[in-house]
Residue, then its C-alpha position, 0 to 999 in steps of 0.5 A: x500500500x505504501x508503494x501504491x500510495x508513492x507512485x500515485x505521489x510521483x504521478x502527481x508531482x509529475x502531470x503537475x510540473x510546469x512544462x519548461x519551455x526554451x527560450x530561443x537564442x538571441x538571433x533566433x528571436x531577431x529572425x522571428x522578429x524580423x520575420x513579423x516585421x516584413x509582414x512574413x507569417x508563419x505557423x511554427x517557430x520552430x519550423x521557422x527557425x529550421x528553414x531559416x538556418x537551412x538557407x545558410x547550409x544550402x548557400x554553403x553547398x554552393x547554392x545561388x540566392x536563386x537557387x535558393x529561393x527555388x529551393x524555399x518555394x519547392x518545399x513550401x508550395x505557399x511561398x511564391x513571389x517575392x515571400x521567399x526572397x525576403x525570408x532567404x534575405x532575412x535569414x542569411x542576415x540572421x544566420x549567415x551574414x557573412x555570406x551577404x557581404x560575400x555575395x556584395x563584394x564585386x569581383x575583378x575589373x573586366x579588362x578592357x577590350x583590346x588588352 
């Protein structure tokens, strides 16, 4: 009867916990944030914050913003338009930003004809 009396106890105790939720990482919050701030919904966070770091892995795979793009609007049917391209943007900014000051920087001079 004590045993029965202890886990009944513990039963209680546990389905009575507060469920602890995680804070999201700072330029996960700011992600979010800026998410919200360009008009852009989604349903998850979570989901969100997924897609967003997969836009940093696929530019590392040697991807081009448009292929990137591309890649968003496949897997996210709902995503057309320009909707995508400012997530790519805001993500890369969020996750990866050095990969926007890589894709700014200008590439060597054309050479003139003739030389």
């Amino acid at each position: 009867m004590r045993l029965l009396l202890l886990m009944a106890s513990a039963a209680v105790v546990l389905g009575t916990a507060a469920p602890a939720y995680a804070d999201p990482a700072p330029n996960d919050q700011a992600f979010l944030t800026a998410l919200s701030q360009a008009g852009l919904t989604y349903l998850n966070a979570d989901r969100a914050i997924t897609a967003g770091k997969q836009v940093c892995s696929l530019a590392d795979g040697g991807m081009t913003g448009e292929e990137i793009v591309k890649n968003l609007q496949d897997r996210n049917p709902g995503f057309q338009g320009p909707g995508a391209a400012k997530f790519a943007a805001i993500a890369a900014s969020a996750y990866c930003p050095e990969k926007l000051s890589q894709a700014e920087e200008p590439g060597p001079a054309p050479k003139p004809s003739g030389a």
